[in-house]
Backbone as CSV, one residue per row, in Angstrom:
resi,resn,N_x,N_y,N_z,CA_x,CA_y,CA_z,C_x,C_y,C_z
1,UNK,-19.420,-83.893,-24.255,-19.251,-84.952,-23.280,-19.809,-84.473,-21.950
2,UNK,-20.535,-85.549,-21.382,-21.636,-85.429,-19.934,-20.244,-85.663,-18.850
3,UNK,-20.874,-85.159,-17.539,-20.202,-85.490,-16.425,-21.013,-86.937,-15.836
4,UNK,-20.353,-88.067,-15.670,-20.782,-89.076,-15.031,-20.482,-89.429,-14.066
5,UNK,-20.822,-89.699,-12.707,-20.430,-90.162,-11.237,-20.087,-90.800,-11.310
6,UNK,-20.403,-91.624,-12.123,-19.516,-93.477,-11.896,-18.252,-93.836,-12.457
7,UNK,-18.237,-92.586,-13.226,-16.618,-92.561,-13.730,-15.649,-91.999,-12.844
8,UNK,-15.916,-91.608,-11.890,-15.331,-90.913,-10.468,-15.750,-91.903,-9.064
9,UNK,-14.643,-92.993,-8.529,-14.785,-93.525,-7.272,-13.869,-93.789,-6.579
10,UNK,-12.347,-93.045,-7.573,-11.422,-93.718,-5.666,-10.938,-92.350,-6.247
11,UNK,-10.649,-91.668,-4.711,-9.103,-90.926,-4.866,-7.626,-91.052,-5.222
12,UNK,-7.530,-90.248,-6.025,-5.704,-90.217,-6.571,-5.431,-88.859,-6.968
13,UNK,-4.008,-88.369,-6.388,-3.508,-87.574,-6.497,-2.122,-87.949,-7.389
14,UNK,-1.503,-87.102,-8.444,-0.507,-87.380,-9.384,0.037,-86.083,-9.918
15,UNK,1.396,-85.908,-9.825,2.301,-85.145,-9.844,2.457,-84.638,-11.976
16,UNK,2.191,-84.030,-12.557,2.098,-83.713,-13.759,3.560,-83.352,-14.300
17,UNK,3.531,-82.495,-15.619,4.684,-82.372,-15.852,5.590,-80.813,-15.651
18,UNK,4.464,-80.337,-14.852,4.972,-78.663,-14.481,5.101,-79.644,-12.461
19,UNK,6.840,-78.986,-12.565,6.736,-80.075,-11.154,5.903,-78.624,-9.808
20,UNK,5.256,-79.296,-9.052,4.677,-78.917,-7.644,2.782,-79.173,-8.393
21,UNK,2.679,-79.550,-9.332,1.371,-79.329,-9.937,0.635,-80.588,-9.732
22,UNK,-0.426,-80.592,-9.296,-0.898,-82.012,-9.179,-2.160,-81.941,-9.219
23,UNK,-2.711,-83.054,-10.537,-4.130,-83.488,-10.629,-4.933,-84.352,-9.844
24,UNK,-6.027,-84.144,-9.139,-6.371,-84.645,-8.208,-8.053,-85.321,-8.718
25,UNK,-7.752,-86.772,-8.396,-9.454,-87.422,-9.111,-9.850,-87.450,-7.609
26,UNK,-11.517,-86.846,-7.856,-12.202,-87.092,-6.371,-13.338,-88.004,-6.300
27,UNK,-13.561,-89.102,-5.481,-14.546,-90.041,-5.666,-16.078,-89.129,-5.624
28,UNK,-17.193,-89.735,-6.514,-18.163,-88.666,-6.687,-19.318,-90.145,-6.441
29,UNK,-19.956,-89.150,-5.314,-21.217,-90.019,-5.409,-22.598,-89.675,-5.719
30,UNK,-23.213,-90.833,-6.676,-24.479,-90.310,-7.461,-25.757,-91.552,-7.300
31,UNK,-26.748,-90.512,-7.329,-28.054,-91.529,-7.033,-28.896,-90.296,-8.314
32,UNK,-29.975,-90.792,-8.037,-31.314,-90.393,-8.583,-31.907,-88.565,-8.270
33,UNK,-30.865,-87.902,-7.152,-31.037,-87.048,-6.508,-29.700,-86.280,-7.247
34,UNK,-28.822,-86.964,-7.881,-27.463,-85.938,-8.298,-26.567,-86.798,-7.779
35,UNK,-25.390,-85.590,-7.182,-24.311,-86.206,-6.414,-23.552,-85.641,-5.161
36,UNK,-22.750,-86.558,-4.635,-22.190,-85.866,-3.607,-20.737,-85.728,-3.640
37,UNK,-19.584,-85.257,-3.527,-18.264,-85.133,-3.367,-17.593,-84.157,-2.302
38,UNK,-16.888,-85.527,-1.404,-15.720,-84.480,-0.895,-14.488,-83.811,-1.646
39,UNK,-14.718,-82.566,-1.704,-14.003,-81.719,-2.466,-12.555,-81.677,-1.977
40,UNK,-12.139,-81.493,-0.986,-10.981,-81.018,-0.202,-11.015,-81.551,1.315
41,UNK,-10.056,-82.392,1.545,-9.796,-83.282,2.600,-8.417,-83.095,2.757
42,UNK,-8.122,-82.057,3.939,-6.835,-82.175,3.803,-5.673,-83.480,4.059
43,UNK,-6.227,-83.974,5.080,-5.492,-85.517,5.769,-5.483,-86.157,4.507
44,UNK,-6.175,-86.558,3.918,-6.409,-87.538,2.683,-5.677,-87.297,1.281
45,UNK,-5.743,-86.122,1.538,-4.585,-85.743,0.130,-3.189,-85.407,0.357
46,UNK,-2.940,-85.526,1.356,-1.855,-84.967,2.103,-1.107,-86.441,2.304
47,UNK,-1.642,-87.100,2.680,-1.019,-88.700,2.496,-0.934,-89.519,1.219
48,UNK,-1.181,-88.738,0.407,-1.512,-89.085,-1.507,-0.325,-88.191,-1.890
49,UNK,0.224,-87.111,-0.721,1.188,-86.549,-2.032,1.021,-85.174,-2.119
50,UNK,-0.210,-84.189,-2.172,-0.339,-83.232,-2.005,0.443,-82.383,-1.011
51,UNK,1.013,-81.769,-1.127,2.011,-80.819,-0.470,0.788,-79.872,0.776
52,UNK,1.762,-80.109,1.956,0.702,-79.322,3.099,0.194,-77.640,2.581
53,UNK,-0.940,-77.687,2.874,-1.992,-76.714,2.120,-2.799,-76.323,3.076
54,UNK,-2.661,-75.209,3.359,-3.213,-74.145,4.397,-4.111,-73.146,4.081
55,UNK,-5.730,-73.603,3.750,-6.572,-72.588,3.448,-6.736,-71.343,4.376
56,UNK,-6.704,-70.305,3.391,-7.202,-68.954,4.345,-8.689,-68.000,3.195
57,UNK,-8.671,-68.685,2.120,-9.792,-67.717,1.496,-10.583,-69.085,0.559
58,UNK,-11.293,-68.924,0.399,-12.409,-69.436,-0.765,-12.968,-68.927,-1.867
59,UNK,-12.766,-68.857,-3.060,-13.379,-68.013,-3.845,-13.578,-68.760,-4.985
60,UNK,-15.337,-68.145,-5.606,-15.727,-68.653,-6.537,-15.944,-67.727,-7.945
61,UNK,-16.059,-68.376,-8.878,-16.049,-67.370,-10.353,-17.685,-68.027,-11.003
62,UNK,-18.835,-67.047,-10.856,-19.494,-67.848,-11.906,-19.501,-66.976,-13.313
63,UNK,-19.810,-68.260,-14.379,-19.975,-68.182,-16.016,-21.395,-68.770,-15.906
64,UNK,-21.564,-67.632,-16.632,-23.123,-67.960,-17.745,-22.640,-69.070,-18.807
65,UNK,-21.854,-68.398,-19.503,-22.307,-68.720,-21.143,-20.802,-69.356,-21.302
66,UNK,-21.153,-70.457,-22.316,-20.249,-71.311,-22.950,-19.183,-70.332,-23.253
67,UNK,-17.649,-70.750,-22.943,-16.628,-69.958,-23.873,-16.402,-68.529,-23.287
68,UNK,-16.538,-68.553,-21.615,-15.898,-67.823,-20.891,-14.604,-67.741,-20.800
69,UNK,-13.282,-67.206,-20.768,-12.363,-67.961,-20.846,-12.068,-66.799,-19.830
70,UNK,-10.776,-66.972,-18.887,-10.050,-65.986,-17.938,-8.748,-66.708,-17.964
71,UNK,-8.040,-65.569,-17.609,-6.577,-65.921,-17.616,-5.640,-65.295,-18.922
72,UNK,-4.533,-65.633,-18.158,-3.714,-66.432,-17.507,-3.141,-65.799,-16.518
73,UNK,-3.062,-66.002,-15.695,-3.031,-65.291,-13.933,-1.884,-65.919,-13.159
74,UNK,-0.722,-65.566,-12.856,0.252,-66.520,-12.174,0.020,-65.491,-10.736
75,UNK,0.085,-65.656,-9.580,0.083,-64.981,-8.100,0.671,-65.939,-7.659
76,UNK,0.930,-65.288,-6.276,2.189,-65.350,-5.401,1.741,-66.552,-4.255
77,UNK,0.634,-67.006,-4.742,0.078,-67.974,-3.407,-0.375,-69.191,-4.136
78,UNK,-0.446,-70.476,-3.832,-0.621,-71.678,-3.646,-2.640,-71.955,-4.268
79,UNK,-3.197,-72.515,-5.376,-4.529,-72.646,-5.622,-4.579,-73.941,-5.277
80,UNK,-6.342,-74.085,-4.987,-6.744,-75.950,-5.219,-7.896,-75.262,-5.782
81,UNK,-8.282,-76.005,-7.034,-9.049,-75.526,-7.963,-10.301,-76.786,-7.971
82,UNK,-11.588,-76.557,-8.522,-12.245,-77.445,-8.492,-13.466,-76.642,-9.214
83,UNK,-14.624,-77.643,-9.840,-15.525,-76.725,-10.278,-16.997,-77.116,-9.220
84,UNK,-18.024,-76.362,-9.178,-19.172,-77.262,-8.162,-20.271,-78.153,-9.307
85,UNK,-19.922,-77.189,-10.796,-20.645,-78.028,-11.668,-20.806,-77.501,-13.113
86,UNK,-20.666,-78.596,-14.229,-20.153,-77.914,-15.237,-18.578,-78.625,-15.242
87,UNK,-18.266,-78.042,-16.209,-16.751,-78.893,-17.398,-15.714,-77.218,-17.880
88,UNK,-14.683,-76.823,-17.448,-13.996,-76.625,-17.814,-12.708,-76.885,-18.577
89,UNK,-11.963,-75.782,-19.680,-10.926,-76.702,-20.121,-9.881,-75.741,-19.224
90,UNK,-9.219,-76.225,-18.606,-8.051,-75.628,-17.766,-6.397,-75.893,-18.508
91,UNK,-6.285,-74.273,-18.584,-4.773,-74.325,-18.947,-4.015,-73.337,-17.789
92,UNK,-2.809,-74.178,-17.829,-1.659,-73.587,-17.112,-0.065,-73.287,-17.558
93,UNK,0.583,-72.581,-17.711,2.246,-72.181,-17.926,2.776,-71.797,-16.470
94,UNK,3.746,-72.271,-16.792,4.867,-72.367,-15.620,5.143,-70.744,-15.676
95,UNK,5.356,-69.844,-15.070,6.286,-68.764,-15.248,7.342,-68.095,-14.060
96,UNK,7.670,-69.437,-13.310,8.626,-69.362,-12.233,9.797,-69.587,-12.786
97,UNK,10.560,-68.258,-12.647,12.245,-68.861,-12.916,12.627,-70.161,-12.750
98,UNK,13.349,-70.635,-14.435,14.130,-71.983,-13.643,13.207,-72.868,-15.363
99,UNK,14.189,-73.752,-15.451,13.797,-74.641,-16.614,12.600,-75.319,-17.530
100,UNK,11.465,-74.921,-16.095,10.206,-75.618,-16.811,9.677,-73.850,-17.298
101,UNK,10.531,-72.879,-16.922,9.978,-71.526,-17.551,9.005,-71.324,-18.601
102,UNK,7.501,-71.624,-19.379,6.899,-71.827,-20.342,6.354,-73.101,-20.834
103,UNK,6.266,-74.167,-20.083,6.025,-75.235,-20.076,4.279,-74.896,-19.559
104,UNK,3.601,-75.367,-20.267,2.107,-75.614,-20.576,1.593,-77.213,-20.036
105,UNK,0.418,-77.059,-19.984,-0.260,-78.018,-19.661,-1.584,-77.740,-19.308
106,UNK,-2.530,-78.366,-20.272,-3.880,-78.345,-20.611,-5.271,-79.950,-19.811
107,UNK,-5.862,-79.291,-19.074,-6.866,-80.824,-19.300,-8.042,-80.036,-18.764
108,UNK,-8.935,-80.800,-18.878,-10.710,-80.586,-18.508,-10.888,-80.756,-16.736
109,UNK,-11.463,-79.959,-16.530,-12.201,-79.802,-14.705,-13.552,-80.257,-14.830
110,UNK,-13.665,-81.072,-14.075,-15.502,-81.232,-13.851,-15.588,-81.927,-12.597
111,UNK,-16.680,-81.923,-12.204,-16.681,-82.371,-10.491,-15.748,-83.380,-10.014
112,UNK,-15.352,-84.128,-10.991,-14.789,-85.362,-10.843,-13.229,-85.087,-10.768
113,UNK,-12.961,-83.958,-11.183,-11.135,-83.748,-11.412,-11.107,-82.057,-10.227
114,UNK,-9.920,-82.151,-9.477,-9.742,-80.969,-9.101,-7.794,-80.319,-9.340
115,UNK,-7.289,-79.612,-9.247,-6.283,-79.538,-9.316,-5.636,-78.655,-8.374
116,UNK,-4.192,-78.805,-7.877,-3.471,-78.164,-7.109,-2.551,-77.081,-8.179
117,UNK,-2.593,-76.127,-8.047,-1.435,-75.180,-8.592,-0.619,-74.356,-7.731
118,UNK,0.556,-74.330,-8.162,1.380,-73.668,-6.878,1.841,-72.445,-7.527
119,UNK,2.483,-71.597,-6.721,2.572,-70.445,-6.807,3.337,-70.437,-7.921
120,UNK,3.361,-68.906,-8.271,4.199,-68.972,-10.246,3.578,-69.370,-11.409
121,UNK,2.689,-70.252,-11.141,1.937,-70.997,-12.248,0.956,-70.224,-12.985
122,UNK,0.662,-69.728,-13.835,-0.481,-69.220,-14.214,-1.735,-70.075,-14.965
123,UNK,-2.713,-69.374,-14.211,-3.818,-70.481,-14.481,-5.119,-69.402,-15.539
124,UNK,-5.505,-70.109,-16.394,-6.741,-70.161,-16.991,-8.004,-71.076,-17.498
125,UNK,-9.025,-70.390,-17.702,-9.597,-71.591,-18.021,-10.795,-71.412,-18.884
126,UNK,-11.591,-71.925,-19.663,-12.238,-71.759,-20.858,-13.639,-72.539,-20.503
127,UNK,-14.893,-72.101,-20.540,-16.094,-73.214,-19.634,-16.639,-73.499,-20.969
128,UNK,-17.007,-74.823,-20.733,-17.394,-76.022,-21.809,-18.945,-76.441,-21.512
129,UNK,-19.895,-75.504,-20.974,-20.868,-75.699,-20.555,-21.504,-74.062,-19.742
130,UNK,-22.647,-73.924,-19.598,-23.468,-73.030,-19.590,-23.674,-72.813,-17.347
131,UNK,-23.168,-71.509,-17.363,-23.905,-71.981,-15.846,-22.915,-72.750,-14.771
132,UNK,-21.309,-72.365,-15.216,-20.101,-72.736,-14.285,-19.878,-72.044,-13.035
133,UNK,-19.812,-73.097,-11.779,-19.183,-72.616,-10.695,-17.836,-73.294,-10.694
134,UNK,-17.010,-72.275,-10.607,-15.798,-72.674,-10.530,-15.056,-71.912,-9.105
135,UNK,-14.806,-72.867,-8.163,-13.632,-72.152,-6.947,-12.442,-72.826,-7.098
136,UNK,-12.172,-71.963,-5.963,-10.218,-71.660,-5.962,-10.319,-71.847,-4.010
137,UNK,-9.490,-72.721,-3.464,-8.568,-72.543,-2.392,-7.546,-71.852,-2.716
138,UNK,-7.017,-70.957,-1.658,-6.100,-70.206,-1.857,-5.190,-70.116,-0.357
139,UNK,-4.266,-70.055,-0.213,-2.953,-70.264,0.783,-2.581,-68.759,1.317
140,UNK,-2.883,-67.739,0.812,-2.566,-66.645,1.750,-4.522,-65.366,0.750
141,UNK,-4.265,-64.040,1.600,-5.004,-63.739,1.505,-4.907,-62.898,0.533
142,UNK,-5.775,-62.727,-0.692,-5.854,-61.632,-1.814,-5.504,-60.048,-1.374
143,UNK,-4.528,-59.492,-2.032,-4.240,-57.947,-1.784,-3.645,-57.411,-3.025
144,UNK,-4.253,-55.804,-2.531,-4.015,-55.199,-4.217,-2.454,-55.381,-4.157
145,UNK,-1.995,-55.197,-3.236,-0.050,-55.072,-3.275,0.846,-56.494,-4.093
146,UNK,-0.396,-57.331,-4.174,0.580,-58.636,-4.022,1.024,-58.328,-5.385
147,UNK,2.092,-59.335,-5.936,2.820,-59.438,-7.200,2.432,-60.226,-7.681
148,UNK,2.045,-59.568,-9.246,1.012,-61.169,-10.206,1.882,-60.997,-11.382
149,UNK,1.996,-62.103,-12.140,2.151,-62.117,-13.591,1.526,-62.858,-14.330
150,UNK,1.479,-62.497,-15.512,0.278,-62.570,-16.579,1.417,-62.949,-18.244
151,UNK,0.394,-63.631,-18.682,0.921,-64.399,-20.098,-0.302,-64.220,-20.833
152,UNK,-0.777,-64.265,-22.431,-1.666,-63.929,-23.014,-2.498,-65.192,-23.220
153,UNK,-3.447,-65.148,-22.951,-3.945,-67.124,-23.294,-3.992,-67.662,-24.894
154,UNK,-4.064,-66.699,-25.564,-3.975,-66.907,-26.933,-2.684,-66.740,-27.551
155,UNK,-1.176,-66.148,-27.290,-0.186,-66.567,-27.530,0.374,-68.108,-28.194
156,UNK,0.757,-68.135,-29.677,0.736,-69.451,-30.260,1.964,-69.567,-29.612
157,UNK,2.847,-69.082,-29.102,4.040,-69.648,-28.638,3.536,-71.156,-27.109
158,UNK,2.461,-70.456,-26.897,2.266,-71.463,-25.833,1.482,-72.679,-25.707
159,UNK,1.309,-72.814,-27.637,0.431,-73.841,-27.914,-0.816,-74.513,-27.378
160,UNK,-1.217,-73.351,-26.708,-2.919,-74.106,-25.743,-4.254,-74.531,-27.218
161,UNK,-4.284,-75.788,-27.285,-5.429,-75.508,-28.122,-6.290,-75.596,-27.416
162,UNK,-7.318,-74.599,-27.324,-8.631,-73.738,-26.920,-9.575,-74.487,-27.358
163,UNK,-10.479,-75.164,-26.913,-11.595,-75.964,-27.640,-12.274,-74.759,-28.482
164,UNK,-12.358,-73.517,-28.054,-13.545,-72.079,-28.307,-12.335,-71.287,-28.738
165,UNK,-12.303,-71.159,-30.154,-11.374,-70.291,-30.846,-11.254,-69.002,-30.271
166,UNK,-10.787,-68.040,-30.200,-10.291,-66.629,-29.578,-11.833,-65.799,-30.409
167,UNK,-11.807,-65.949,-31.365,-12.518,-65.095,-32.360,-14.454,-65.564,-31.583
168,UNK,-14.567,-66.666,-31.052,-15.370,-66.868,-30.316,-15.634,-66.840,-28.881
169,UNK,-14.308,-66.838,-28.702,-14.215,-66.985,-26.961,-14.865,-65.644,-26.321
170,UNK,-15.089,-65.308,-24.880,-15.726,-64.577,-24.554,-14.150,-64.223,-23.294
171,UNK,-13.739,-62.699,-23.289,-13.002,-62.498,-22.458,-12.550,-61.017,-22.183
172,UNK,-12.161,-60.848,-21.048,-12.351,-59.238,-20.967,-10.823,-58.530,-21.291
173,UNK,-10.945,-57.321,-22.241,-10.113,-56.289,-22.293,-8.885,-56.465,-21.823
174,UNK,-9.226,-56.557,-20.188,-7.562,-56.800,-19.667,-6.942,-58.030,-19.607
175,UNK,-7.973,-59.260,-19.663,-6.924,-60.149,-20.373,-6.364,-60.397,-21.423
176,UNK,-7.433,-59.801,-22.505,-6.483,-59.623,-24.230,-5.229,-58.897,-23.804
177,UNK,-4.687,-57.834,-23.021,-4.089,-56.713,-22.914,-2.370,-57.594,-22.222
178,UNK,-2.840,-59.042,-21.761,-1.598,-59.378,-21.267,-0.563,-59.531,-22.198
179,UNK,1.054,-59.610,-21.865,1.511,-59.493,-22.722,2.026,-61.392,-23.108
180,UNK,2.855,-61.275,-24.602,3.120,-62.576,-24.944,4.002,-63.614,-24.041
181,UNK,4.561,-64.435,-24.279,5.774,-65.292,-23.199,6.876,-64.345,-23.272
182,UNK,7.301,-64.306,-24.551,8.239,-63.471,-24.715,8.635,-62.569,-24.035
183,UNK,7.794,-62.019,-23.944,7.699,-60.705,-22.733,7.778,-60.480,-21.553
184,UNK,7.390,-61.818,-21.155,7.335,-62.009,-19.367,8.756,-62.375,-18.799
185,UNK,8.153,-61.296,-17.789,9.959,-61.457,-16.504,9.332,-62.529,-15.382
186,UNK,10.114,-63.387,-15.446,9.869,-65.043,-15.015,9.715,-64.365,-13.446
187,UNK,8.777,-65.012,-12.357,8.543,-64.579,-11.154,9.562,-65.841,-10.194
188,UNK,9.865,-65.082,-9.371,10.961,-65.374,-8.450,10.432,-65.282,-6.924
189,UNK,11.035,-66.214,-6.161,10.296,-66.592,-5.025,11.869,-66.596,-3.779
């Protein structure tokens, strides 16, 4: 499946089922030249619902090759996720103390979708196309000290189906190396 502009024209922001998490559609505009999108507006999403969001870093991940996958990464700070081009499948688990503890939730990124993740959450994501830019807003600043926790992305307890089977997926050492749900000491705030 193609990315189409015209399937992207009003803004909406919507609260999912991991609560503070919110999927965000961004109007995308396209001519003969490509397209254009405002990515991140704070006033505008902020009156939609988005919880006040205070950038201090920008950071981008590029993928070559189909079936990159990274993750699952929970840190101590606030993401707005978005890709600049290209289709990701994005998964997330809750791993903040407290009832939604292991609660999952899976959907596709492409210019047209961006998402908010809040702290605790661990995020991954799997590229569905060749040649992904994928960034991250982030709410405080990256340090080796900070406190992260990690869940295995291939863990069947957490039911992600992976479009790119494990046995195909492309991913490094230390993320095979995370440990299962089971295992994880829920992060506390």
């Amino acid at each position: 499946m193609s990315f189409d502009p015209a399937d992207y024209n009003e803004l909406r922001v919507s609260e999912t089922v991991i609560p503070g998490f919110y999927k965000i559609e961004l109007p995308v505009h396209g001519d003969e030249r490509g397209w254009f999108k405002e990515n991140y507006q704070k006033a505008k999403l902020e009156a939609l619902g988005l919880p006040p969001f205070d950038v201090v870093q920008n950071n981008f991940s590029y993928n070559v090759e189909v079936g990159v996958t990274r993750g699952l990464h929970a840190e101590p700070w606030d993401k707005y996720i978005s890709v600049a081009n290209g289709r990701v499948f994005g998964a997330w688990v809750d791993l903040r103390k407290g009832p939604t503890f292991g609660q999952s939730l899976t959907l596709e990124i492409n210019p047209g979708t961006a998402v908010y993740v809040p702290r605790g959450v661990a995020n991954g994501y799997q590229t569905l196309d060749e040649g992904v830019n994928y960034t991250y807003l982030v709410n405080a600043h990256w340090s080796p000290e900070a406190k992260y926790t990690f869940v295995n992305a291939f863990d069947p307890a957490l039911d992600i189906a992976w479009p790119i089977a494990q046995a195909q997926a492309i991913f490094s050492a230390k993320d095979a190396a995370h440990p299962l749900l089971k295992d994880v000491i829920p992060m506390e705030f």
